[in-house]
N, C-alpha and C positions, 0 to 999 in steps of 0.2 A: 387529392394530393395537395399538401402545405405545398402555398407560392413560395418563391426562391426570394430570399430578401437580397435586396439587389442597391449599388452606390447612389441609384436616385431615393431607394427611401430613407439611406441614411441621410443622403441633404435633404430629406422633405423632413426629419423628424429632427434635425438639424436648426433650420429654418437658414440653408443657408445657399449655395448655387451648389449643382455636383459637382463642378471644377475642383470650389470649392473644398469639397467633401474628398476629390480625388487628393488631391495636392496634401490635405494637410493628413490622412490616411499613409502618405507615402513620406511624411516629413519633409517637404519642402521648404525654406526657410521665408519666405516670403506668405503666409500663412500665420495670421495673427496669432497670439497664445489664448485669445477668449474662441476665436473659430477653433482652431485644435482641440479644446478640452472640450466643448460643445461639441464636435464632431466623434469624438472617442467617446462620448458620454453616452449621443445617441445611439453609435454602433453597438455598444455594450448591453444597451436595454433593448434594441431588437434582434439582436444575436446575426450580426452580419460578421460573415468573417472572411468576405474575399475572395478571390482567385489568383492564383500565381502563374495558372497554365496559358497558353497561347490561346488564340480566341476559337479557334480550330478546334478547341479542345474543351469548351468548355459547357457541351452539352455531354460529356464521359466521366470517366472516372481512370485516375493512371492504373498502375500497376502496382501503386505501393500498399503497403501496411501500414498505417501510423501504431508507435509503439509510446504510451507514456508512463514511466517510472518513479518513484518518487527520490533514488540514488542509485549511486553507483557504485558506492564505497561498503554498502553492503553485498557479501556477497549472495545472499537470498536475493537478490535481483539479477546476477549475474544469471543463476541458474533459471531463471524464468527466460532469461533473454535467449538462454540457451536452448530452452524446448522450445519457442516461437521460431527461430529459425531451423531447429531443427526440421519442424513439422512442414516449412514453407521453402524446405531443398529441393531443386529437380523440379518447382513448378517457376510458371511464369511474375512471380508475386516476390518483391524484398523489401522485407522490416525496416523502416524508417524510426528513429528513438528519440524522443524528448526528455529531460530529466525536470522536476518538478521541484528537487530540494525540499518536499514538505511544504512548500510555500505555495497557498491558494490563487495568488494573485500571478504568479508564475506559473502554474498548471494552468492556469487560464488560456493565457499567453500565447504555452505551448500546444495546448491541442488548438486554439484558434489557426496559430499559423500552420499547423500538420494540416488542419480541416483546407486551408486556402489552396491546397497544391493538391485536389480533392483526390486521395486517398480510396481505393478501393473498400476500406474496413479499417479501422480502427479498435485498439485493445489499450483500454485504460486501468490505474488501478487504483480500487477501493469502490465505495458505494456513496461515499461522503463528499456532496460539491456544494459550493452555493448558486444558487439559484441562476445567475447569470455563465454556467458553468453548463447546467445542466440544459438551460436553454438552447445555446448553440449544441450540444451533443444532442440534443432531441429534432433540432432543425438539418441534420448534416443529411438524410436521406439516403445512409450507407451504414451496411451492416455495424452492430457496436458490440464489444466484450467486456464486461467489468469483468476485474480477477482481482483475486484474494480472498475477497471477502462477498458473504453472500446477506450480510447484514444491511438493510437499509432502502435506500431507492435505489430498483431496478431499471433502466431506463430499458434495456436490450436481452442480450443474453450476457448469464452471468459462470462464472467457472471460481469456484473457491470452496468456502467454509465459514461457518460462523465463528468468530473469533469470541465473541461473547460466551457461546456455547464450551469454546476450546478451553477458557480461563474458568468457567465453572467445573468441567469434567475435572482437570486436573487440581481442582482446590479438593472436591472429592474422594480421588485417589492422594493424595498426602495425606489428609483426616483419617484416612482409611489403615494409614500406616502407623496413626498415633500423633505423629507431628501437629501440634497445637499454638508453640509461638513462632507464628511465619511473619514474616517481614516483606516488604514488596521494594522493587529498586528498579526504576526506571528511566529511558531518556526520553523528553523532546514527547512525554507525553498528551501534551495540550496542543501536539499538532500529528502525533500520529497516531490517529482515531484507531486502527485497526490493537495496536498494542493498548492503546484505552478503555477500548471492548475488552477485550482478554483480562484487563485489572478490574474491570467492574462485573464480571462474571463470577470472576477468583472471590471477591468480595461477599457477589451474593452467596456462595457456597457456603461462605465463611459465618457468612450472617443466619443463616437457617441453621448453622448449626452451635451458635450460639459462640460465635468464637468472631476478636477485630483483630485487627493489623498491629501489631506491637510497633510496626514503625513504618513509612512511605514516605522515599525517597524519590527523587525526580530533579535530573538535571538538564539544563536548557542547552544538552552536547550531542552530537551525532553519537551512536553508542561505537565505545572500542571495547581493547582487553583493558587498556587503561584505566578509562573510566569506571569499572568492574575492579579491577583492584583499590583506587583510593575511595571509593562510596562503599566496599564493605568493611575495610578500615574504620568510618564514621559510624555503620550501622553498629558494627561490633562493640566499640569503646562507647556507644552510648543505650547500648542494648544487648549487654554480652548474655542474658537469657533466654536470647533467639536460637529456636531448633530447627530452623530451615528458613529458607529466603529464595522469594520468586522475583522473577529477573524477567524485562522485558525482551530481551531474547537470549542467545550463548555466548555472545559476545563478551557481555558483560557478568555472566555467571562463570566463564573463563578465565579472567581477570580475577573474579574471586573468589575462584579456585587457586590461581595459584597465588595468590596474598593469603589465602588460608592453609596450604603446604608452606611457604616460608615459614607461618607462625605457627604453624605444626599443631595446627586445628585439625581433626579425625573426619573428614567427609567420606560419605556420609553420616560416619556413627554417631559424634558430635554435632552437626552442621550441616544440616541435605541442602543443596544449591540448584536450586533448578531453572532449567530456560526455556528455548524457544525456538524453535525452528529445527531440531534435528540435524545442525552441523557437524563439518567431518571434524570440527574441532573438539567437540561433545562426545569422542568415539576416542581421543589420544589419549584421554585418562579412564581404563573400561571400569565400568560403574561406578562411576564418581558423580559424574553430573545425570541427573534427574533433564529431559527433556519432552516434548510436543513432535513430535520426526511427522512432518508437511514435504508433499510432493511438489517442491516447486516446480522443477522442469516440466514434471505432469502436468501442472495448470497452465505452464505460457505453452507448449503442445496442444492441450487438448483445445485453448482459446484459437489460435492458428487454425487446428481443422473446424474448427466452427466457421472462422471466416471463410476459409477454404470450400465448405459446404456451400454459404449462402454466394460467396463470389462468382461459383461457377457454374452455377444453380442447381444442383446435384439434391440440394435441398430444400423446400422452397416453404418452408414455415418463418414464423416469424422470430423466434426467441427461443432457446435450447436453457436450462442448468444444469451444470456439472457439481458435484460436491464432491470433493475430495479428504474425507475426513482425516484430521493428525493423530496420529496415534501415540498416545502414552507411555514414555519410556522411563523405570525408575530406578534401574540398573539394582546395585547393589540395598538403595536406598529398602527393599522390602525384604531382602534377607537380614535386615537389621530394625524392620519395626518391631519386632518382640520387643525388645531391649529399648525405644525409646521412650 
């Protein structure tokens, strides 16, 4: 069994007293700014992250969940949030949530300090950390869930799908339909790896079949409908030869949906707009939008009864995968590939 990294080895790897080490850990102001960033430097590189419980407590584990998201503003995250607690009703166990914002250095942050108030299990999401990320989530010594995605490093058990695999099938099934000049439109790509996979999957489809991106779009915004309606605006007036357009998720193929009924563009006959995630907003216009329909609530449930398993020892293995594959939805778009 990994020893417990504990406040005296961060002042040994420090070089400085544990006092030390304790005081400027808890931001004390009487704690120099060269001990502080020396002290935070070395916690970092040995993966210490604390304790917040009473001392009574700290050979246990509480009773929480830690839960960390990358927003909130999406609602594909709601719905996860909503099959973890659903799955963890009527037991003794409640969902604690950190939001990550996309930002590495904030997910950090946040599962450090979920890990100090030790957590019975923990459910993270994606597969993509840096090193110093993964350290401490490999040091915690309590069950772990990655979701969403089952691309990459696994540290524990994993519950998702391949996003990679998801952006190749559905480049695939568009080929299949005839559609040949697709365009890509995405947000906030170069930090969220999971829609990055999906566009470089799309790509390789596109590449074996001998076909490139007429246009790739990418804006540094949270996705809305908004954003979806002024970026196909741009696509169109500088690429009005585009016969379909793949969208990092519905959000924003919603948005360009309806800048495309303003302008009285024919979706799909004209214009197939496709997304991502199988939202209920992808369902108010019937066969218009081309989507990926992913079980969210199914993933943060089935992650829940994993922890559930190994919390209460019902199960006693080390690591479970769930795959949840997304299925393919292209509504109207294939009663109309004769004709494109």
């Amino acid at each position: 069994m990994k020893k417990e990294i504990t406040l005296k080895d961060v002042a040994e790897a420090a070089g400085v007293s544990k006092m030390t080490a304790s005081r400027a850990l808890r931001g004390a102001n009487d704690v120099s700014k060269v001990n502080v960033e020396k002290v935070k430097k070395a916690a970092k590189e040995i993966g210490y992250v604390g304790n917040h419980l009473a001392a009574s407590l700290t050979k246990t584990n509480s009773n929480l969940i830690g839960v960390v998201l990358p927003n909130l503003t999406n609602i594909v995250f709601s719905h996860v949030m909503s099959g973890i607690t659903g799955a963890l009703d009527d037991t003794i166990f409640q969902p604690v949530f950190g939001v990550s914002d996309y930002d590495e250095e904030k997910e950090y942050e946040v599962i450090k300090n979920i890990l100090s108030w030790r957590p019975a299990g923990l459910i993270v999401t994606g597969t993509n950390f840096p090193e110093s990320t993964k350290l401490i989530l490999r040091q915690a010594k309590i069950p772990l869930v990655q979701i969403m995605d089952t691309d990459g490093d696994i540290i524990d058990s994993v519950v998702g799908f391949s996003h990679e695999k998801a952006g190749y099938d559905m480049a695939r099934a568009l080929l299949e339909t005839g559609r040949e000049r697709i365009g890509f439109i995405g947000c906030i790509i170069e930090n969220d790896f999971r829609a990055a996979k999906r566009k470089a999957g799309f790509i390789r489809a596109l590449d074996e079949a001998g076909h490139n991106l007429v246009c790739d779009y990418n804006v540094d915004s949270v996705s809305t409908i908004s954003v979806g309606r002024g970026l196909v605006d741009e696509a169109l007036s500088a690429h009005p030869e585009l016969d379909c357009i793949y969208f990092s998720n519905d959000d924003i193929a919603a948005g360009a949906l309806f800048r495309c009924i303003e302008k009285q563009i024919a979706v799909p006959e004209d214009l197939a707009l496709i997304g991502f995630n199988g939202m209920d907003i992808s369902n108010c216009f019937p066969g218009k939008l081309g989507t990926s329909v992913t079980d969210r609530a199914g993933i943060g449930s089935a992650a829940a009864k994993i922890l559930l398993r190994r919390c209460t020892g019902e199960m006693s293995i080390e690591s479970e995968k769930i795959v949840l594959e997304p299925q393919i939805r292209l509504g109207n778009l294939l009663e109309n590939s004769s004709s494109s």
